[in-house]
N, CA, C and O atoms as CSV, one atom per row, in Angstrom:
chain,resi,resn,atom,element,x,y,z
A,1,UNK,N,N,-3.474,12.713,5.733
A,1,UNK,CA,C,-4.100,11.782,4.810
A,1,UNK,C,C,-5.445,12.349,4.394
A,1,UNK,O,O,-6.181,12.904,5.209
A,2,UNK,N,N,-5.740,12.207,3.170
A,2,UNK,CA,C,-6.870,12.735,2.559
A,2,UNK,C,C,-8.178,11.975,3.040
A,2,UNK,O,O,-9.216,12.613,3.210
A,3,UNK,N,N,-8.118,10.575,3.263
A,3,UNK,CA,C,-9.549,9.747,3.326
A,3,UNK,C,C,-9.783,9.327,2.792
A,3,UNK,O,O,-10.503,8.388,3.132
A,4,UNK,N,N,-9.399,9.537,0.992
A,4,UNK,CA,C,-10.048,8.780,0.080
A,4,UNK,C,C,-9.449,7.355,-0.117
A,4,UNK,O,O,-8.313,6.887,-0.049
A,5,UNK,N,N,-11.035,6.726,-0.466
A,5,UNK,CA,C,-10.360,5.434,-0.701
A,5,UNK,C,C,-9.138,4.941,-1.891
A,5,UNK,O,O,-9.111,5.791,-2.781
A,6,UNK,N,N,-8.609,4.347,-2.025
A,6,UNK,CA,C,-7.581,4.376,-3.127
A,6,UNK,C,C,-7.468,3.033,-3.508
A,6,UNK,O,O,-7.396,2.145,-2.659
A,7,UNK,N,N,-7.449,2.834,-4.562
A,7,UNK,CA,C,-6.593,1.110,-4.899
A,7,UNK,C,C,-5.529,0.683,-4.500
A,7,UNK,O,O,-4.472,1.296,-4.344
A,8,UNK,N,N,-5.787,-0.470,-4.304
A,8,UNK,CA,C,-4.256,-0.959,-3.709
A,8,UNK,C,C,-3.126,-1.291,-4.787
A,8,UNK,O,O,-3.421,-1.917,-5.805
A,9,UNK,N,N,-1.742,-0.828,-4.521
A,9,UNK,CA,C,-1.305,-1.355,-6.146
A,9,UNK,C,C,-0.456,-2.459,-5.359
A,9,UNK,O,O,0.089,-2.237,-4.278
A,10,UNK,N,N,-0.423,-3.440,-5.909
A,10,UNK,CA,C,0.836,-4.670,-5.956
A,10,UNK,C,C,1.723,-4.548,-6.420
A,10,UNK,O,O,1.658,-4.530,-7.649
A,11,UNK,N,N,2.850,-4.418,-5.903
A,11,UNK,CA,C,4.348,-4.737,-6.419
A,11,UNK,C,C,4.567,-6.042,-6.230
A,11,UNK,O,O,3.832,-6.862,-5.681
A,12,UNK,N,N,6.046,-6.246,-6.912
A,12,UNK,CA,C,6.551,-7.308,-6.879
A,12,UNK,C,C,7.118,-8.079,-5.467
A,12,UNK,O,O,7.173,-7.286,-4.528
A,13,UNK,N,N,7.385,-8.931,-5.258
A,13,UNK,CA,C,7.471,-9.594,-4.271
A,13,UNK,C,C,8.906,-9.474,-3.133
A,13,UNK,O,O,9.026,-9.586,-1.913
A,14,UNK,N,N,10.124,-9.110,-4.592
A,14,UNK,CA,C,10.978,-8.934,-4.344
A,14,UNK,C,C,11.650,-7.376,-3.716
A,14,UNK,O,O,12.755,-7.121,-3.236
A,15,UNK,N,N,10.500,-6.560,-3.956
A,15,UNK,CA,C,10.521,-4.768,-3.716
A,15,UNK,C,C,10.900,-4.521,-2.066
A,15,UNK,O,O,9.962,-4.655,-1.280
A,16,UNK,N,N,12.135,-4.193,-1.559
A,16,UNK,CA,C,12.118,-3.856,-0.569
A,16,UNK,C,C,11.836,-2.229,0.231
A,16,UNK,O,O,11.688,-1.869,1.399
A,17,UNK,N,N,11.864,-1.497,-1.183
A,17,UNK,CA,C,11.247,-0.441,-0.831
A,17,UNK,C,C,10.163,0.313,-1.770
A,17,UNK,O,O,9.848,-0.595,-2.540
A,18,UNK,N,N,9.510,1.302,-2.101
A,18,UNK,CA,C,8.846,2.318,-2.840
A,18,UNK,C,C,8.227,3.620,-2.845
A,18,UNK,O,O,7.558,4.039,-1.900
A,19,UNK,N,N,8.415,4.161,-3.742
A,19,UNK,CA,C,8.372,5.656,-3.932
A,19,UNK,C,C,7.238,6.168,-4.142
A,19,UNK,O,O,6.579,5.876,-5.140
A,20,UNK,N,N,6.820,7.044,-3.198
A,20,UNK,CA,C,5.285,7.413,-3.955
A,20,UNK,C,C,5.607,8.653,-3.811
A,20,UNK,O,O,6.471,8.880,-2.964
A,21,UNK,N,N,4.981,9.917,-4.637
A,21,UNK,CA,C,5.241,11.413,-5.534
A,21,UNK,C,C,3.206,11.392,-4.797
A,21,UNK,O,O,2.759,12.421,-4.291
A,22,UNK,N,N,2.664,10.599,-4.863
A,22,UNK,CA,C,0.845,11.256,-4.620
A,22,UNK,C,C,-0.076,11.135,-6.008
A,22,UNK,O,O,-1.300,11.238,-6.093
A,23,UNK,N,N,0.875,10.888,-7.050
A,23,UNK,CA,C,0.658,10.864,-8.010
A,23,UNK,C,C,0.957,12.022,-9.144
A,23,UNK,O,O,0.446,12.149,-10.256
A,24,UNK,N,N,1.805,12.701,-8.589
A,24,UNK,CA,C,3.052,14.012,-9.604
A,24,UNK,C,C,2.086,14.981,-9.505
A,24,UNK,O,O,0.990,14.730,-9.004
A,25,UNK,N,N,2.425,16.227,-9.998
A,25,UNK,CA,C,2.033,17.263,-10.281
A,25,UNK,C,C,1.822,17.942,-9.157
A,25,UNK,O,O,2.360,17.660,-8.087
A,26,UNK,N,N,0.893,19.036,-9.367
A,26,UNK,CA,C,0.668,20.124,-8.673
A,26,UNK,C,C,-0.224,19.402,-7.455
A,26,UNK,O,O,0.213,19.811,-6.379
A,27,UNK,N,N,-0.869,18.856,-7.346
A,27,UNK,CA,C,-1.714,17.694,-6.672
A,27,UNK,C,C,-0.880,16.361,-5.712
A,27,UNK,O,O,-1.342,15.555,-4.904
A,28,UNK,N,N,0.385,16.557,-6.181
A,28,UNK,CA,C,0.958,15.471,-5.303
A,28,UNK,C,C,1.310,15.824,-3.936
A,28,UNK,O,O,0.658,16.532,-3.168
A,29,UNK,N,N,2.437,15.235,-3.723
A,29,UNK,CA,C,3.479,15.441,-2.433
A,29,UNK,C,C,4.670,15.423,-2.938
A,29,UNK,O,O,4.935,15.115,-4.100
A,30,UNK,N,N,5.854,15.925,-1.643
A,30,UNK,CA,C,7.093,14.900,-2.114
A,30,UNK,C,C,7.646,13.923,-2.535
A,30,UNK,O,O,7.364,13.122,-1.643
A,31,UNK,N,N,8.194,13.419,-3.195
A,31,UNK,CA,C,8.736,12.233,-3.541
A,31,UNK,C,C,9.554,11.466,-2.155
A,31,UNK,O,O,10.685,11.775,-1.782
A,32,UNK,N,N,8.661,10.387,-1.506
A,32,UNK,CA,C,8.998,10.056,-0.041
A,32,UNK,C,C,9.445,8.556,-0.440
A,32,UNK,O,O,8.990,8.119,-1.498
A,33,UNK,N,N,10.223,7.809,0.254
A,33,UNK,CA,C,10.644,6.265,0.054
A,33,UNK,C,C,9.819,5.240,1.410
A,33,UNK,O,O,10.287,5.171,2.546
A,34,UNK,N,N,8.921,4.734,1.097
A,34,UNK,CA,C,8.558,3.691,1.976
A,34,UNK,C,C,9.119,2.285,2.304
A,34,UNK,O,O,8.596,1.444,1.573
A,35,UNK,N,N,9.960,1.797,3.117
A,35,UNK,CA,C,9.925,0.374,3.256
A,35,UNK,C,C,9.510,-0.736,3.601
A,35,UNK,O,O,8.640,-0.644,4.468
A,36,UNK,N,N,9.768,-1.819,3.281
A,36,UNK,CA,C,8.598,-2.751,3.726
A,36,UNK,C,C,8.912,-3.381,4.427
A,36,UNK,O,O,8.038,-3.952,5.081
A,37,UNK,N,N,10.510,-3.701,4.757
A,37,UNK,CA,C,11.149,-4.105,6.368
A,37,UNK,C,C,10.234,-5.891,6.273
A,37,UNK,O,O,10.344,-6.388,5.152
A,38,UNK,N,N,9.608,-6.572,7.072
A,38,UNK,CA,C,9.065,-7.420,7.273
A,38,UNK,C,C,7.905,-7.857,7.082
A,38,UNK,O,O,7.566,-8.989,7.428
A,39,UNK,N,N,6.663,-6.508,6.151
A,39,UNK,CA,C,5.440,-6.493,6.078
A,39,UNK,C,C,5.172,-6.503,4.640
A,39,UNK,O,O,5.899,-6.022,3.770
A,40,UNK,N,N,3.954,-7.153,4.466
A,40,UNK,CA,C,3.388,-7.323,3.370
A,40,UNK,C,C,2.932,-5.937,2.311
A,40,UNK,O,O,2.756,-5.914,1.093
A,41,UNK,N,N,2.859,-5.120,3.081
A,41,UNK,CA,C,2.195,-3.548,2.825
A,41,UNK,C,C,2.524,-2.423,3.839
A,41,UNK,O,O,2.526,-2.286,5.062
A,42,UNK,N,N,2.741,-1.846,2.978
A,42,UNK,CA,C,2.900,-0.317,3.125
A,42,UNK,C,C,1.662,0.989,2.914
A,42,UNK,O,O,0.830,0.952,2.007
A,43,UNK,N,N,1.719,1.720,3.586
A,43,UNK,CA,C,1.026,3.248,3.447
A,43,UNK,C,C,1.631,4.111,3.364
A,43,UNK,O,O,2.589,4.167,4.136
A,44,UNK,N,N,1.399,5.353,2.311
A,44,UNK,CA,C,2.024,6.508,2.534
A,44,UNK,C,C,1.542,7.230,3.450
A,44,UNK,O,O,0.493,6.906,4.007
A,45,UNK,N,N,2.047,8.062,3.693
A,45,UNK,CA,C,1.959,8.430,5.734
A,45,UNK,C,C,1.528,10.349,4.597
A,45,UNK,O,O,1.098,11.345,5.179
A,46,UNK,N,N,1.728,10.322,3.505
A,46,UNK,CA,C,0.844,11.687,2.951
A,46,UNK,C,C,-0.251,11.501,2.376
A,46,UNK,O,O,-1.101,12.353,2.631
A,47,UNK,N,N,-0.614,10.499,1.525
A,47,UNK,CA,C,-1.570,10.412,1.109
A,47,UNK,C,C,-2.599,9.091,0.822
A,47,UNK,O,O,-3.591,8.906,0.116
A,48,UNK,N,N,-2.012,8.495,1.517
A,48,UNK,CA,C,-2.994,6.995,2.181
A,48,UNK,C,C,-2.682,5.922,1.025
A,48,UNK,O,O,-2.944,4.759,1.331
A,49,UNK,N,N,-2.318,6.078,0.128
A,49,UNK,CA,C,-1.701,5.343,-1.118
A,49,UNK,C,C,-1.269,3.827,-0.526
A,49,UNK,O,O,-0.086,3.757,-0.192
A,50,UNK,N,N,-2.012,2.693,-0.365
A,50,UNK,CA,C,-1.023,1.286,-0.049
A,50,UNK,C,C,-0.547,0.406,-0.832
A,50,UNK,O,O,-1.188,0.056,-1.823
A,51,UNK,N,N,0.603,-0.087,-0.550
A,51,UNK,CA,C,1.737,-0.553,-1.930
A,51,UNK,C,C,1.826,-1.773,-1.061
A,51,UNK,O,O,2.419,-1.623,0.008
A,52,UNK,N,N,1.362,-2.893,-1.326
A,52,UNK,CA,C,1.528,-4.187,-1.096
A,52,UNK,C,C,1.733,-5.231,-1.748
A,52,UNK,O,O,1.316,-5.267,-2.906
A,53,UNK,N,N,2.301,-6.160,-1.294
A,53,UNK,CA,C,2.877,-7.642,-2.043
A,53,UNK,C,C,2.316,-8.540,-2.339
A,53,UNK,O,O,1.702,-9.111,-1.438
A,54,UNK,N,N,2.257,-9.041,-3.570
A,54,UNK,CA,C,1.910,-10.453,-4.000
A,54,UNK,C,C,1.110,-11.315,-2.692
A,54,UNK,O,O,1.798,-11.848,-1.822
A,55,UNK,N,N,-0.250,-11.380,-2.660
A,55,UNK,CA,C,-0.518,-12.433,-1.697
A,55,UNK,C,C,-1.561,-12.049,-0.381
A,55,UNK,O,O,-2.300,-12.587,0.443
A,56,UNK,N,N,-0.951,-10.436,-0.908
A,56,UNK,CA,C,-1.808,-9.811,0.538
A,56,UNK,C,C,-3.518,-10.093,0.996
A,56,UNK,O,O,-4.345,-10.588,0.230
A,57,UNK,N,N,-3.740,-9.747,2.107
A,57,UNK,CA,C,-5.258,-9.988,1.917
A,57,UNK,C,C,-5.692,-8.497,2.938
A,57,UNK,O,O,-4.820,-7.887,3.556
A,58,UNK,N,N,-6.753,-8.202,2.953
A,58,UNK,CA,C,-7.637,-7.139,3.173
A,58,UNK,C,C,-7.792,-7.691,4.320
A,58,UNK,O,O,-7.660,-8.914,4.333
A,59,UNK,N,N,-8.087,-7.052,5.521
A,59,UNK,CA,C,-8.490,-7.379,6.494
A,59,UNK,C,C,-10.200,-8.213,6.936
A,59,UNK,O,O,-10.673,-8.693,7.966
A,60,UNK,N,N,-10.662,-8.037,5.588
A,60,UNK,CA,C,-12.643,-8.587,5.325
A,60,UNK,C,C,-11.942,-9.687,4.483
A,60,UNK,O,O,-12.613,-10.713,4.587
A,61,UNK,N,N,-10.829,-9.886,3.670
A,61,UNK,CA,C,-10.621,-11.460,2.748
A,61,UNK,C,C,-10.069,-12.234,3.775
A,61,UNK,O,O,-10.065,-13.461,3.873
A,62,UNK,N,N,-9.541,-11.276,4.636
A,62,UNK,CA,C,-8.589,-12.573,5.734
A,62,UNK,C,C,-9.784,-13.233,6.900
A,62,UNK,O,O,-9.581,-14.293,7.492
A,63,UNK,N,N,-11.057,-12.378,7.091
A,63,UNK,CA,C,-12.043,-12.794,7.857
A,63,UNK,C,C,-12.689,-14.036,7.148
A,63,UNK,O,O,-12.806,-15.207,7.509
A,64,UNK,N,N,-13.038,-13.419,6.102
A,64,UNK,CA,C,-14.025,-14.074,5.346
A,64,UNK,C,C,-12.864,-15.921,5.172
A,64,UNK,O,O,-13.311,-17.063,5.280
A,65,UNK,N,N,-11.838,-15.626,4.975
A,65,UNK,CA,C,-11.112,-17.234,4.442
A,65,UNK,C,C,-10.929,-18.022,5.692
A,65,UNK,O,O,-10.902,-19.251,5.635
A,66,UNK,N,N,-10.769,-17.211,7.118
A,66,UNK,CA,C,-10.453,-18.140,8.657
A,66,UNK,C,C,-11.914,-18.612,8.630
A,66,UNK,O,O,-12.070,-19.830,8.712
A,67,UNK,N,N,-13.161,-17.735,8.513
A,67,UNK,CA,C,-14.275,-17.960,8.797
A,67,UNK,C,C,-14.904,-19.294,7.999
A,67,UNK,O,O,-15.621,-20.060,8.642
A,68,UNK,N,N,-14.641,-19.540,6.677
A,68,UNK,CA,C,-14.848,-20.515,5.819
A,68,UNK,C,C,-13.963,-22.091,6.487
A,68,UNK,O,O,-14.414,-23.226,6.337
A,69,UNK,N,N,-12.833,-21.796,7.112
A,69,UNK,CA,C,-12.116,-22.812,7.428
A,69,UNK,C,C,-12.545,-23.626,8.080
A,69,UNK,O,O,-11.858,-24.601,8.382
């Protein structure tokens, strides 16, 4: 994994799996299939890329919303 921070992209809700390339080219990786099995989000295990679902929260939004409760 590179380190860098990255955006998170959202898929759809219904996505049981996804493909990440690193972003193509000479600069990418393989074209690898991630699944999401029971979890809200995924990481690519090459290049830190996380592909998560409708709803997710960050580990500082999920503090910050118990903490408000």
């Amino acid at each position: 994994m590179n380190g860098k921070l990255r955006e998170i992209k959202i898929v759809d809700d219904n996505t049981q799996e996804i493909a990440c390339d690193g972003g193509g080219g000479a600069l990418g990786h393989p074209k690898i299939y991630l699944p999401f099995g029971n979890k809200k989000w995924v990481d690519c295990y090459y290049c830190g890329q996380r592909f998560a679902k409708a709803g997710y929260e960050t580990p500082a939004e999920k503090y910050q919303r118990e903490k408000s409760a």
